[in-house]
Each structure stands twice: as C-alpha cells, then as structure tokens.
C-alpha positions in Angstrom: 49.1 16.5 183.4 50.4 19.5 181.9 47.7 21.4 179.4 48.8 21.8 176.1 47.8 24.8 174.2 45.4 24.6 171.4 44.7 25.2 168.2 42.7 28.6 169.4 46.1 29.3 171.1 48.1 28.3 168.3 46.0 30.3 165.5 46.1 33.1 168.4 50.1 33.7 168.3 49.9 33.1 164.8 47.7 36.0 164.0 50.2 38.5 166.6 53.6 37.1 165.2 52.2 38.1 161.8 50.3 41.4 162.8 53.8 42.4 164.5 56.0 41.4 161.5 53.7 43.6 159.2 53.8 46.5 161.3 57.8 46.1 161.1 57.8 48.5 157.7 54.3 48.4 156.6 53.1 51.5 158.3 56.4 53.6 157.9 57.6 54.8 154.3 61.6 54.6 153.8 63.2 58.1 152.4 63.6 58.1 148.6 67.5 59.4 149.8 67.9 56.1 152.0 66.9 54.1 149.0 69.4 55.6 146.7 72.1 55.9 149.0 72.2 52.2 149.2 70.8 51.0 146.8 72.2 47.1 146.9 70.5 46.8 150.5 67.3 46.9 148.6 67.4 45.8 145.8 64.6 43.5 144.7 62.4 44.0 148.2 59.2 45.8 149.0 59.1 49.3 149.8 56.9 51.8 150.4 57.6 55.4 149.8 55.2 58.7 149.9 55.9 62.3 148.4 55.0 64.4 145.0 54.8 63.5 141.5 56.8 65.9 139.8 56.3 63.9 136.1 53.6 61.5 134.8 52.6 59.8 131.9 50.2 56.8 131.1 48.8 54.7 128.6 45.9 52.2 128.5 46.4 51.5 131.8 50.5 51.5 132.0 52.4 54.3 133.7 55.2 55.8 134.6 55.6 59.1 136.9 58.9 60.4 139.1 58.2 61.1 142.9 59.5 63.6 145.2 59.4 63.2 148.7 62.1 66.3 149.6 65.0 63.9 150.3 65.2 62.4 147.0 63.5 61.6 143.4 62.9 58.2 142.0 60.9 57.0 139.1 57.9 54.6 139.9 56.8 52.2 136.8 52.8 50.3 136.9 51.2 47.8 134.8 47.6 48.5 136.1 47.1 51.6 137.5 48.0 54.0 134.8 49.7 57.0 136.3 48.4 59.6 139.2 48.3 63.5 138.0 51.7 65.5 138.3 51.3 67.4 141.4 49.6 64.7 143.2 50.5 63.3 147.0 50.6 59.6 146.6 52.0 56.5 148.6 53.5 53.7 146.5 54.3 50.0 147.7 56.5 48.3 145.1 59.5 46.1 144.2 62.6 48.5 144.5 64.8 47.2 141.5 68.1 49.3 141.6 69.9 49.8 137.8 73.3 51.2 138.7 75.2 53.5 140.6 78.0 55.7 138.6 79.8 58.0 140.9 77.7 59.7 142.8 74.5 58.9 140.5 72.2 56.3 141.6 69.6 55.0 138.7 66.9 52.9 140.2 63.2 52.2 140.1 60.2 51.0 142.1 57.5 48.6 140.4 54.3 49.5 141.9 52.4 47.0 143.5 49.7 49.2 145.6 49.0 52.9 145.5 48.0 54.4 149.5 47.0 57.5 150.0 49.7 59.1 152.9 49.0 60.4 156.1 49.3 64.1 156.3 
C-alpha cells in the first residue's frame, strides 16, 4: 500500500510554495520609471520601491513626501508613519494607485503600507 504524505509533508510544501511566491517581488524593488511607464499594469497592486526623498511633509502622524530613485519621481502618501526627512534613503511597500496619464505625463501615487530600510 502506497504511503500517503502527511500533514508534516503537506504543511512542509505549503511553507516553500509560499516562501517562493514571496520572494517572487518581495526582495526586488521595481524602478519608479517602470511604474510610470505603465502605469495601468499596476495599478491598484503592491509595490515596493527604494531611492531619495527629494520633498516631505507631515502632520500628526499623516505624510506625504516625493521619492527619487534616478529613473523616476513618484509621490508616496501614509496614514501612520508621518513622513521620513527630505534627503533620506528609504524603501516603501504600498498600493500603487495610478491617477492619469496626459501625453507623456504620468500622475500616480503609492499608499504606504511598510517603510524598509534598502540595501546599499
């Protein structure tokens, strides 16, 4: 009689299909000039970006600041981490959520979910 994996198994290649899906984008950042580019391919997921903030400003806890990453600018909106200094290297995490696209201007956003500190 044939053995039949288990629940140890089961829980096992659980764990790797997940561990592999999240390493799909999660340790890679996207170019800010990919995101803008396109902007309809991503609108409304996750993505993570890293680069400079060129602007900030924050209030009781709500921010808003612009990064630069050399390829592109984009402005980054959060409800709970107020906003890092201007001049600061930061990773951001967040829903992109594209406006609109007028000739060759693309107006678009990313709400923060999780601030990371980038890899040098």
């Amino acid at each position: 009689m044939p053995r039949r994996p288990g629940i140890r198994t089961a829980a096992l290649l659980a764990f790797a299909v997940l561990a592999l899906a999240g390493c799909k984008g999660g340790a890679g950042v996207t170019p800010i000039k990919t995101l803008l580019d396109d902007p309809s391919r991503f609108d409304k997921t996750i993505v993570r970006i890293a680069g400079n903030v060129e602007e900030s400003a924050a209030v009781l806890g709500f921010g808003g600041y612009r990064v630069n990453d050399g390829t592109g600018t984009i402005s980054v909106v959060t409800s709970t981490n107020g906003a890092p200094r201007t001049g600061a290297q930061v990773g951001v995490e967040g829903e992109f959520r594209s406006a609109f696209t007028l000739g060759s201007a693309s107006v678009a956003a990313i709400q923060e979910h999780r601030r990371f500190t980038p890899k040098q």
